[in-house]
PAPA-717318 format. One record per residue (C-alpha): residue number from 0; residue in one letter; x, y, z. Coordinates in steps of 0.2 Angstrom, whole numbers, padded with zeros to 4 digits, m for minus. Layout:
NUM A X Y Z
...
This chain:
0 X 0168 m0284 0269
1 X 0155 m0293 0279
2 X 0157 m0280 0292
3 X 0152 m0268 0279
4 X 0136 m0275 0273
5 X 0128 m0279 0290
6 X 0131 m0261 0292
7 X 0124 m0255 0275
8 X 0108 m0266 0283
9 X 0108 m0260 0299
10 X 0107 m0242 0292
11 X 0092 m0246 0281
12 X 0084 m0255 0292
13 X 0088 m0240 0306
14 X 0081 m0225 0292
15 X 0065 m0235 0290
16 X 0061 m0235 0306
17 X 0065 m0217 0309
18 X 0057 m0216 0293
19 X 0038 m0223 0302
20 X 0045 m0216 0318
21 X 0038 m0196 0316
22 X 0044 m0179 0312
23 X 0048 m0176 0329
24 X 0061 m0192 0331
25 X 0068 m0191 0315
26 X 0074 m0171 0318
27 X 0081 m0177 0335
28 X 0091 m0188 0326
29 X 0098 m0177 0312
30 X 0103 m0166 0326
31 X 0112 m0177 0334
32 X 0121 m0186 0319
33 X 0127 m0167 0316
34 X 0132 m0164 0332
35 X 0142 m0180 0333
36 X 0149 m0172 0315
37 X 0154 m0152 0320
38 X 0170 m0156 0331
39 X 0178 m0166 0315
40 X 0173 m0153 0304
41 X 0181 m0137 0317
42 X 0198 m0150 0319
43 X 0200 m0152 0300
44 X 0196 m0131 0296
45 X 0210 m0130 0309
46 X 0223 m0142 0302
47 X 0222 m0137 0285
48 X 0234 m0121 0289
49 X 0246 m0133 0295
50 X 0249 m0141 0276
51 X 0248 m0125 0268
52 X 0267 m0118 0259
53 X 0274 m0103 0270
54 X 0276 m0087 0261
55 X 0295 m0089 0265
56 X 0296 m0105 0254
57 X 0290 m0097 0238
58 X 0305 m0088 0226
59 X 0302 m0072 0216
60 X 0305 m0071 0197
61 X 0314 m0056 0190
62 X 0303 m0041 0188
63 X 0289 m0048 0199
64 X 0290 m0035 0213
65 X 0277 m0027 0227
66 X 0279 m0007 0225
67 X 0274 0000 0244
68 X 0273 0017 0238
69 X 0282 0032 0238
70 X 0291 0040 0255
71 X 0283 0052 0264
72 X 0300 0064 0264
73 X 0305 0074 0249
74 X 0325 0077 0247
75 X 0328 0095 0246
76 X 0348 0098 0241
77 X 0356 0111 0233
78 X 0368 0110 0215
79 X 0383 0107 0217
80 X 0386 0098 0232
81 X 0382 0079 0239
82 X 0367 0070 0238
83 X 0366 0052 0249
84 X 0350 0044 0244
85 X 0345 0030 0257
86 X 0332 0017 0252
87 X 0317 0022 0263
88 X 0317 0017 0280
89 X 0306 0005 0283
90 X 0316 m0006 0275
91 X 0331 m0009 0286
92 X 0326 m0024 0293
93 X 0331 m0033 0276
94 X 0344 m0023 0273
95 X 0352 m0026 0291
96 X 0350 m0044 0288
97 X 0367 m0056 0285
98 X 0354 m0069 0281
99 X 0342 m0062 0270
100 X 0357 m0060 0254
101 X 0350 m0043 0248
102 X 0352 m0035 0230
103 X 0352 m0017 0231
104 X 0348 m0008 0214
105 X 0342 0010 0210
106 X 0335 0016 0194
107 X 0326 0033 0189
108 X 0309 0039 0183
109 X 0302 0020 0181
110 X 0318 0020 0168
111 X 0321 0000 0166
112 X 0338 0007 0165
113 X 0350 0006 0183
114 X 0358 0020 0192
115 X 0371 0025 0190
116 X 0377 0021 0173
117 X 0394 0012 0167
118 X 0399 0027 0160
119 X 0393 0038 0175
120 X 0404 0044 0188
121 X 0396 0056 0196
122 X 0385 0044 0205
123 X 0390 0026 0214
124 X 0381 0015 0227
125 X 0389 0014 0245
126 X 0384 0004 0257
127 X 0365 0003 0248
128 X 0364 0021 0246
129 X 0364 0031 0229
130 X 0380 0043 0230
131 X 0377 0058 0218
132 X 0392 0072 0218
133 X 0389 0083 0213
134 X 0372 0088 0212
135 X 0364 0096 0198
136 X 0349 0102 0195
137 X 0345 0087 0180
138 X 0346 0077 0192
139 X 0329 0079 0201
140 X 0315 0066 0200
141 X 0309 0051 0205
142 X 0321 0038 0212
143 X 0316 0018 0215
144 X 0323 0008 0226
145 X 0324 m0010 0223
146 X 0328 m0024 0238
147 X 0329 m0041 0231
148 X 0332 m0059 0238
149 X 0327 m0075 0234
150 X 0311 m0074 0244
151 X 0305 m0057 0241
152 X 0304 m0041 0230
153 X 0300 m0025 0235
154 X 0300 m0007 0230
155 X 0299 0011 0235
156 X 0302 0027 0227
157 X 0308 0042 0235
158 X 0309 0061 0229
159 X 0325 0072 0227
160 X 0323 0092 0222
161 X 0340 0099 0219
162 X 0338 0117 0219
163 X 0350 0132 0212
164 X 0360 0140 0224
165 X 0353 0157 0227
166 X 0345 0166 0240
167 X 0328 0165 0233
168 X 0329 0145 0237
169 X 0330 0147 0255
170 X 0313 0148 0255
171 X 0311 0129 0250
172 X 0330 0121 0256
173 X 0329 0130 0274
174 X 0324 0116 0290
175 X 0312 0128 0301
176 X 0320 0129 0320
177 X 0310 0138 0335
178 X 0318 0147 0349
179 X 0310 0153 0363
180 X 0312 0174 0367
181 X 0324 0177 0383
182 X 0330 0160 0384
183 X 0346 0150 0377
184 X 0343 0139 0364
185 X 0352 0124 0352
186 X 0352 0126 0334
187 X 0355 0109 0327
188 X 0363 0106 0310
189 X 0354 0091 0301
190 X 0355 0079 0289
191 X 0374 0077 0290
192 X 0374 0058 0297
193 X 0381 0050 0279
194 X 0396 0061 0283
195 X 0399 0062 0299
196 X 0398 0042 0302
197 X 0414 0035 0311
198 X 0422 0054 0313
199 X 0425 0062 0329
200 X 0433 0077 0320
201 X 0421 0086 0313
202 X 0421 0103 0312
203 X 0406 0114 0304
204 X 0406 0135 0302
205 X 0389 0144 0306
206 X 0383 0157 0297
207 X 0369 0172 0298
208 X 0363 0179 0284
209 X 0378 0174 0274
210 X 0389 0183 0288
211 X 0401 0171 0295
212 X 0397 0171 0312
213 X 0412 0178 0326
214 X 0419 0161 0338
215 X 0423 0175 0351
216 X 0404 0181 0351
217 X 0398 0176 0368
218 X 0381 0177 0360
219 X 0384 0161 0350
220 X 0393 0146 0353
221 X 0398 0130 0342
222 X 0395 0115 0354
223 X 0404 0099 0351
224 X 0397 0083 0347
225 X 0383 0082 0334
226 X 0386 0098 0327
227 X 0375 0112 0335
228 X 0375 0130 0340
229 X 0371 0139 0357
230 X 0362 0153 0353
231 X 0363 0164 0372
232 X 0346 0175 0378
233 X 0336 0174 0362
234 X 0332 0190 0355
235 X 0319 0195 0341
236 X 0334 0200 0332
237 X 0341 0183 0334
238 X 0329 0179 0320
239 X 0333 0172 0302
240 X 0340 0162 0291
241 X 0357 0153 0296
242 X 0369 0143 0287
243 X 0381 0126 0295
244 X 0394 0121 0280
245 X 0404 0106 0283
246 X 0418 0100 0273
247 X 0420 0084 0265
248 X 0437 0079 0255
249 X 0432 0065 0242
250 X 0446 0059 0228
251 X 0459 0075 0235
252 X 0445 0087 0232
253 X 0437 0099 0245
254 X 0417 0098 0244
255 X 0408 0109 0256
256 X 0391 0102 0261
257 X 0375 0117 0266
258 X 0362 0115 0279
259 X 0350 0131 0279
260 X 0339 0134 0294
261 X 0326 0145 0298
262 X 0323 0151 0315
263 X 0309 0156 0321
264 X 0309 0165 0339
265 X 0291 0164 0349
266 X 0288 0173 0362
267 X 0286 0166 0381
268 X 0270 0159 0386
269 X 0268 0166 0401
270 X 0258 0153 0415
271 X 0248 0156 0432
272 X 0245 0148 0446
273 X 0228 0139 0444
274 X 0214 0141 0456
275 X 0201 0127 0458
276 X 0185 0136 0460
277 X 0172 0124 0460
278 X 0165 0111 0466
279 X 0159 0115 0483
280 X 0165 0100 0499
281 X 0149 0093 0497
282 X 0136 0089 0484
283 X 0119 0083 0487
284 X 0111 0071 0476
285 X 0097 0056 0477
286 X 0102 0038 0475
287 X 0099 0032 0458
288 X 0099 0049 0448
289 X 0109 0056 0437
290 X 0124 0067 0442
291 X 0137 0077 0435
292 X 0150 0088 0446
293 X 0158 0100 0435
294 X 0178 0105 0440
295 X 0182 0121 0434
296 X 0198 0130 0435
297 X 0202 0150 0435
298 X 0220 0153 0426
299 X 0216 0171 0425
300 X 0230 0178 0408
301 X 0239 0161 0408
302 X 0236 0147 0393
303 X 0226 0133 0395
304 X 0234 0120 0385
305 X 0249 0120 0397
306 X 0236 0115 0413
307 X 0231 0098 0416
308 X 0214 0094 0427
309 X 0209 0077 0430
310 X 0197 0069 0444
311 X 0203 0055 0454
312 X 0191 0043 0466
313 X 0201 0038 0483
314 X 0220 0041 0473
315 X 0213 0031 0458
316 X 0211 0037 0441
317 X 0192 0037 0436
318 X 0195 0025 0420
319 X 0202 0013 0430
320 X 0192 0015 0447
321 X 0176 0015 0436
322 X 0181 0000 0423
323 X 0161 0000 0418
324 X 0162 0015 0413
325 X 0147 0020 0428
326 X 0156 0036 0431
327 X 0167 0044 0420
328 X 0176 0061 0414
329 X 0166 0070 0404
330 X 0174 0081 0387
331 X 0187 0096 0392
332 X 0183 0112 0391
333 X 0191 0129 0387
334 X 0185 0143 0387
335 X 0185 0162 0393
336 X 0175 0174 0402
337 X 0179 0194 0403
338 X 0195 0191 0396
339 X 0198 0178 0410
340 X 0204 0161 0405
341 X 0196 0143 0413
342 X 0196 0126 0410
343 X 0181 0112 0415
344 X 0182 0094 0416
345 X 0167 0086 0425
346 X 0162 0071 0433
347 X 0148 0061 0428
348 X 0139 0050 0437
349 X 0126 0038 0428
350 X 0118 0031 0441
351 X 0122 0039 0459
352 X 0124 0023 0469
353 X 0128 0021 0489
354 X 0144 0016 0486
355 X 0148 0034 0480
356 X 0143 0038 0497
357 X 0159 0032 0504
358 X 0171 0036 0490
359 X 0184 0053 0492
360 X 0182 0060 0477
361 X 0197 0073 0471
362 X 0200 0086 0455
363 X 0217 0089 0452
364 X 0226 0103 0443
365 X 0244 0104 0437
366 X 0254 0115 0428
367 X 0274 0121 0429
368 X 0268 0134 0442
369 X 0259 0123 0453
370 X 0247 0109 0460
371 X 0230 0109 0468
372 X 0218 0096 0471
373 X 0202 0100 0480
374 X 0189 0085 0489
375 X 0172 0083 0487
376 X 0160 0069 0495
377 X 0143 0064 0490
378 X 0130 0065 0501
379 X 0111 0059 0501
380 X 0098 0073 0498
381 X 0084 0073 0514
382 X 0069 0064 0507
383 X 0056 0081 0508
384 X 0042 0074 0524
385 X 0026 0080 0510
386 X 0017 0068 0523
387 X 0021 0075 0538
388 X 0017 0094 0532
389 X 0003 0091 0521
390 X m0008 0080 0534
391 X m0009 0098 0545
392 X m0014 0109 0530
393 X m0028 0098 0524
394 X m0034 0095 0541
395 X m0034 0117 0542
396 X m0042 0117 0524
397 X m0056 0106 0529
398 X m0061 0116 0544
399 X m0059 0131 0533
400 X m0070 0122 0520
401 X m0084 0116 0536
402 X m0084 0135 0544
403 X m0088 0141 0526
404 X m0101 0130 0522
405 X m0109 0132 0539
406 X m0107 0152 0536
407 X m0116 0148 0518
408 X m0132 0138 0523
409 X m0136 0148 0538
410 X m0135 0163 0526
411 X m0147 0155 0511
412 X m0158 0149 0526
413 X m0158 0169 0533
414 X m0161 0175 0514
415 X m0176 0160 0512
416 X m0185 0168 0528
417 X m0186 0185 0522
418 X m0191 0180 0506
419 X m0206 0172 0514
420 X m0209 0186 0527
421 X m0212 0199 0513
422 X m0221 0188 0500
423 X m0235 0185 0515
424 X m0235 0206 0521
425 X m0238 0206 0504
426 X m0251 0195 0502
427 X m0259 0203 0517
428 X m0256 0223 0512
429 X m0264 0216 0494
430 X m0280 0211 0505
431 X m0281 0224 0515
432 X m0291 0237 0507
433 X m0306 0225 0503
434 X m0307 0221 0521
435 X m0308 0239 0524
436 X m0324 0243 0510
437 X m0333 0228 0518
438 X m0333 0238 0534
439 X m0339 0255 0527
């Protein structure tokens, strides 16, 4: 306690004498009690994290749950066959989790009431999915999934279409597949993985147009595995709207199972070889100026997005070569000129410095046709001599300028004489004749 009062004193008597001391002494000493002060503050900001609760510590009561949205991928089925609703993926890690102790629930249309009912068996929950055999057209909506534990809630929603089964619906239930004209191509059937999990022995029919398609037809093949079809030199014809139907026994009871897909054949996209035609072995340019060397490339009929030019500085990318950013690639461009096809990348220089003196520097083009580079080098303009040729001209424009000069007061001098010359005979003939009465 004694302690305590001499230092009460000792700090009165301290801030009177800072007190007389001066403005100047008495902010020095603010500054420093603050100074002294920050590093305590900074530790204790940084510690009080440290005695928060962790969100994993907290429970969640019933109904209090975070909705993440709706999926981004809409269910499109057809009636009368099996729908396997999965809750979105995003949320597998909780669902994949032995630790977590997840609750699973579905319900429909923001209903309060669960899917499926007690009284409904055409729908059940599997393995965390929604179950829905078989599919009717009623049943389109909304469907929320709910994933539960004692630490967190969370739901998402995720749409199903069911559609009739006609042929005006194949617009909407059909997966689009491209081919590639004069090639050989896989037609994959999708979506089938709720069904085909733990089988090896599934077996799936292909149809065209509703036309079952012939296993002897050299032209198409069923390929084992994840069920797919080889379709053999792609034709136009080839094009259209093709079935895969699987077939699923559930409860004693045969249930087929659609895929649709549209294929869509494109034609070849025929490449050339690319030409480099610029820039020239060397490039002239002053030390401290602003260059750009443009790389252009000729592909003649071929397609441009399918070449690749890029610039390289001794075998080294320019973004990593030039970390500053000093010298960089500039935009890509595409463009064509009497029906011709190039592309451009250039190379900018911002400044030119000596070092770029001694550096190789390379475009490079690639497509499936071929690969070209082509080296350039910079090199120092010649500094013009304006000295050396302007001392000769000015020293022939001054002799010029003298012999002119000389040539123009001997000229005025010749012009003043004559001038003279007449104004006295005319002064004399103008006293002449009365010379000439005083003699008579």
């Amino acid at each position: 306690m004694w302690g305590s009062s001499q230092g009460v004193r000792t700090t009165s008597r301290s801030w009177k004498r800072l007190q007389g001391a001066g403005p100047e002494i008495f902010t020095f000493c603010i500054l420093q009690k603050l100074s002294r002060t920050m590093p305590i503050l900074y530790m204790l900001i940084l510690g009080v994290p440290a005695f928060t609760i962790q969100p994993e510590e907290r429970t969640v009561t019933a109904g209090n749950c975070q909705f993440l949205g709706k999926h981004f991928k809409t269910d499109l089925m057809v009636e009368g066959e099996p729908v396997v609703l999965r809750c979105p993926q995003a949320w597998y890690r909780w669902l994949d989790s032995a630790s977590s102790h997840v609750n699973v629930t579905w319900r429909k249309n923001d209903s309060t009431r669960m899917v499926p009912e007690e009284e409904e068996t055409r729908m059940w929950v599997q393995d965390n999915a929604l179950w829905i055999l078989p599919a009717l057209q009623g049943d389109s909506g909304t469907y929320i999934c709910t994933v539960r534990n004692a630490s967190y809630c969370y739901e998402m929603s995720t749409e199903l279409r069911v559609f009739e089964k006609t042929e005006a619906a194949l617009t909407y239930i059909s997966y689009p597949q491209i081919l590639t004209l004069s090639t050989s191509g896989l037609l994959v059937c999708p979506e089938l993985s709720e069904f085909t999990r733990n089988k090896t022995d599934v077996e799936v029919q292909w149809y065209k147009d509703s036309v079952l398609l012939d296993q002897d037809n050299e032209k198409f093949l069923s390929v084992a595995g994840p069920p797919r079809l080889l379709v053999q030199n792609v034709s136009m014809e080839d094009a259209g709207y093709y079935s895969c139907v699987m077939t699923l026994i559930h409860n004693g009871t045969r249930v087929n199972i659609t895929r649709n897909i549209e294929l869509r054949v494109q034609k070849r996209r025929e490449e050339t070889v690319p030409v480099i035609v610029s820039p020239r072995q060397t490039i002239l340019a002053s030390l401290g100026s602003r260059l750009i060397i443009p790389c252009k490339v000729f592909l003649g009929a071929g397609t441009q997005w399918t070449t690749d030019l890029w610039w390289m500085a001794n075998n080294t990318n320019i973004d990593i070569a030039y970390r500053g950013g000093r010298v960089t690639e500039g935009q890509r461009q595409e463009y064509s000129e009497n029906n011709e096809n190039y592309i451009e990348v250039p190379l900018i220089f911002d400044p030119v410095i000596r070092e770029d003196l001694n550096t190789d520097f390379k475009c490079v083009t690639y497509n499936t046709r071929s690969f070209q580079t082509l080296h350039t080098t910079v090199k120092e303009a010649a500094t013009f001599p304006w000295g050396t040729v302007l001392a000769p001209l000015l020293l022939v424009f001054l002799v010029l300028g003298g012999i002119w000069m000389r040539n123009r007061c001997k000229h005025r001098r010749g012009k003043a004489y004559g001038l003279t010359a007449l104004k006295i005979e005319r002064q004399v003939f103008q006293s002449y004749p009365s010379k000439i009465k005083e003699i008579k």
